[in-house]
C-alpha positions, -999 to 999 in steps of 0.1 A, spaced: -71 159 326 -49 149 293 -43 172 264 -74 175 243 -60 157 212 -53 122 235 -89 123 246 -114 93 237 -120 99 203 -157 97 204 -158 127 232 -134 149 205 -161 139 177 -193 144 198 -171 181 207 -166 187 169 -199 181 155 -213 200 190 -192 231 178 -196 231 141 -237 225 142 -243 254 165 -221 278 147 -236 268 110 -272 273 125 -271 300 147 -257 332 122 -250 350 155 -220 371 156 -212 367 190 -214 328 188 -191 331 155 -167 357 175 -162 332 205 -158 298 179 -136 317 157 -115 328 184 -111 292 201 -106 278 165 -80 302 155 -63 299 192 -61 259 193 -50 259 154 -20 284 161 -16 262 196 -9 230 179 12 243 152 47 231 159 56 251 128 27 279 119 25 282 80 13 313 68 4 307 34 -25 287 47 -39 318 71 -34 336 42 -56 315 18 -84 321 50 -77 356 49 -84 357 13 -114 337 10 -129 354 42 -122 390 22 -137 375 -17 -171 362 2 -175 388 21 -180 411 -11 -198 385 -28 -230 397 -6 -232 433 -7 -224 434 -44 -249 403 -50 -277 413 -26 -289 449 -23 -310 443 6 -310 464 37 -320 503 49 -279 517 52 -268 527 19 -229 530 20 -227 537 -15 -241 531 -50 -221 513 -81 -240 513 -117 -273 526 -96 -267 495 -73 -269 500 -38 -242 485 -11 -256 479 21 -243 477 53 -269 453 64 -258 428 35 -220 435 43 -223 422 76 -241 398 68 -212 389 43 -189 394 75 -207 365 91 -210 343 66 -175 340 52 -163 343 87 -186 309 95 -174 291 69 -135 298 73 -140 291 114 -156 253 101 -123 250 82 -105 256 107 -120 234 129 -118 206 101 -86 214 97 -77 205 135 -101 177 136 -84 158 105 -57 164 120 -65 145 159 -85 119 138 -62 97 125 -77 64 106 -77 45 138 -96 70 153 -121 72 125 -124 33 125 -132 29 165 -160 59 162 -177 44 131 -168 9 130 -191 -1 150 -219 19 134 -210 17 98 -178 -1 91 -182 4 51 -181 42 63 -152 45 86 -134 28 58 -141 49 33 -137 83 55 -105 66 69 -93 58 33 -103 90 17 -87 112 42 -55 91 32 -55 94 -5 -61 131 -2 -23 141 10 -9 111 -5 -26 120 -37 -7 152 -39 25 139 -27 26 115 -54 11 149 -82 41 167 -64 66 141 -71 52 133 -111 56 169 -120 91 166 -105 98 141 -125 85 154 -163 107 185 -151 138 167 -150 133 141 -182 124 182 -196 93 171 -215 82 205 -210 91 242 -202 67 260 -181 73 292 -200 37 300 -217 3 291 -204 0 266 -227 29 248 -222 14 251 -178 -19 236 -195 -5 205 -213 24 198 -181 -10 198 -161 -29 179 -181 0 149 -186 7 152 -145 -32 150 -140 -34 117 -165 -6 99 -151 -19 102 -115 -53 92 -128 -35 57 -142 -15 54 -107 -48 57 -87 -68 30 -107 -36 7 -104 -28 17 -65 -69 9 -58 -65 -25 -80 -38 -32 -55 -54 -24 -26 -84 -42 -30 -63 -77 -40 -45 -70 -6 -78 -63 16 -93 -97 1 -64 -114 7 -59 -107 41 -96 -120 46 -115 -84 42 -149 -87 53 -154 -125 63 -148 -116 103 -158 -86 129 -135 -63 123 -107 -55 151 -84 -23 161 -51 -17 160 -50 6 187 -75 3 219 -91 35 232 -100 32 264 -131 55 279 -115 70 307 -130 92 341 -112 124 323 -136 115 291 -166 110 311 -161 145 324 -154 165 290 -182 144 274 -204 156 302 -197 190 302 -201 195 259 -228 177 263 -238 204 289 -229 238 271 -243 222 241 -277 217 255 -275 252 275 -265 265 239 -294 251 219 -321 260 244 -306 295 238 -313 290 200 -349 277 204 -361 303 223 -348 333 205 -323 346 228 -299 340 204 -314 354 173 -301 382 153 -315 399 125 -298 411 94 -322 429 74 -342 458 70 -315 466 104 -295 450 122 -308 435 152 -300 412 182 -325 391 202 -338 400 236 -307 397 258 -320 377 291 -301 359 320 -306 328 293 -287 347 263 -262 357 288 -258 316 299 -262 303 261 -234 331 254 -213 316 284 -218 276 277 -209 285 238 -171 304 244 -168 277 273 -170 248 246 -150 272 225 -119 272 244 -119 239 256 -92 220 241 -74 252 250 -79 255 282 -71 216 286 -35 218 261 -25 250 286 -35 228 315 -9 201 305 17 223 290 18 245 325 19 208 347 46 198 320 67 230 327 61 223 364 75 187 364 104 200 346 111 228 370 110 202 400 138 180 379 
């Protein structure tokens, strides 16, 4: 098997989408313990160079919407205690606990997905279904950290020609203002450009062709097979109420069967896959190093 990241990319799409829909639909805290746990796991994994500010922004957001809920939405029979004759629930802070923890487990998983799928990647899974698309996914997910290299690099710039001093609000407001109107002017010129250099290379007049060929190997036919599996064992799970947990008046989970117990299984199997294939090449990698 090869690391998860060189796999075909339509297996690592079919596995993304697979992983992300169940956990948006579901509201289960057991399914968003296991996909936050692989998420977390494979992001800290594949960081050469883990940044904390970034888990920190997580953290953050995870803490503000999960008090969003309890101080928005009264609902629920556990009364923890009462601000301005409002009650806060413990039914509607877990349910705050799962929802801000759902939404910060997708962005991690976004965040490790935009980072395997390049543009070529993007291109060979929906060229072939929407080629308009794939460019524009494959283009937007360029502009978006070249757009802020170039912001980064303009506000360097008005800093040394000392146009402004950043030492009131104000003077923040108008140095963000003149950054945001200059980068504004650079993108309408830079997509002028682009689109004189797509027609003249003959945009659009012939099938499109890759620059890099993915081939669809044995080990892909085997990882496709199996997500497709755990995601099937998963949903059946989901439609017949195994996997059902209620938040309000009480808490309360589904009736645990033998199926809950498999849906539970096939879910933090899909989970930790790309982890348990990245360990699986890192320990052979170790091993062929040992034997030089």
């Amino acid at each position: 098997m090869r690391p998860f990241e060189n796999c075909n990319p339509i297996v690592i799409t079919v596995y993304f989408l697979s992983v992300i829909g169940m956990l948006m639909f579901s509201q289960n805290p057991v399914l968003l313990l296991l996909g936050f746990l692989g998420a977390l796991s494979y992001t800290l994994m594949r960081s050469r160079r883990p940044s904390a500010k970034s888990h920190l922004f997580y953290l953050l957001l995870f803490v503000i919407l999960t008090l969003i809920n309890p101080l928005m939405s009264h609902n629920g029979k556990t009364v923890l205690l009462v601000i301005n004759d409002s009650p806060i629930t413990f039914e509607a802070l877990i349910y705050g606990v799962v929802s801000a923890g759902i939404l910060v487990t997708v962005l991690y998983l976004f965040r490790s997905f935009s980072e395997i799928m390049t543009r070529d990647r993007l291109l060979y899974v929906f060229g072939s279904l929407s080629p308009k698309l794939a460019l524009i996914l494959s283009m937007g997910l360029r502009y978006v950290p070249l757009f802020r290299e170039r912001a980064r690099k303009i506000s360097e710039s008005q800093k040394a020609l000392g146009l402004y001093k950043e030492d009131n609000i104000l003077d923040k407001i108008k140095s963000d203002l003149r950054v945001f109107s200059i980068l504004i002017t650079w993108a309408l010129e830079n997509g002028i450009t682009t689109a004189d250099s797509m027609a003249a290379r003959g945009y659009g007049k012939h099938r499109r062709t890759y620059f890099t060929l993915f081939k669809f190997r044995k080990s892909d036919a085997i990882l496709l097979i199996l997500t497709i599996l755990c995601s099937a064992l998963t949903l059946v799970g989901m439609a017949m109420g195994t996997l059902d947990f209620i938040f309000y008046p009480t808490l309360k989970f589904g009736n645990l069967t033998p199926l809950g117990i498999a849906a539970y299984s096939a879910y933090g199997l899909l989970s930790v896959l790309p982890i348990i294939l990245e360990t699986e090449e890192r320990l052979k990698w170790k091993y062929l190093q040992s034997k030089i």
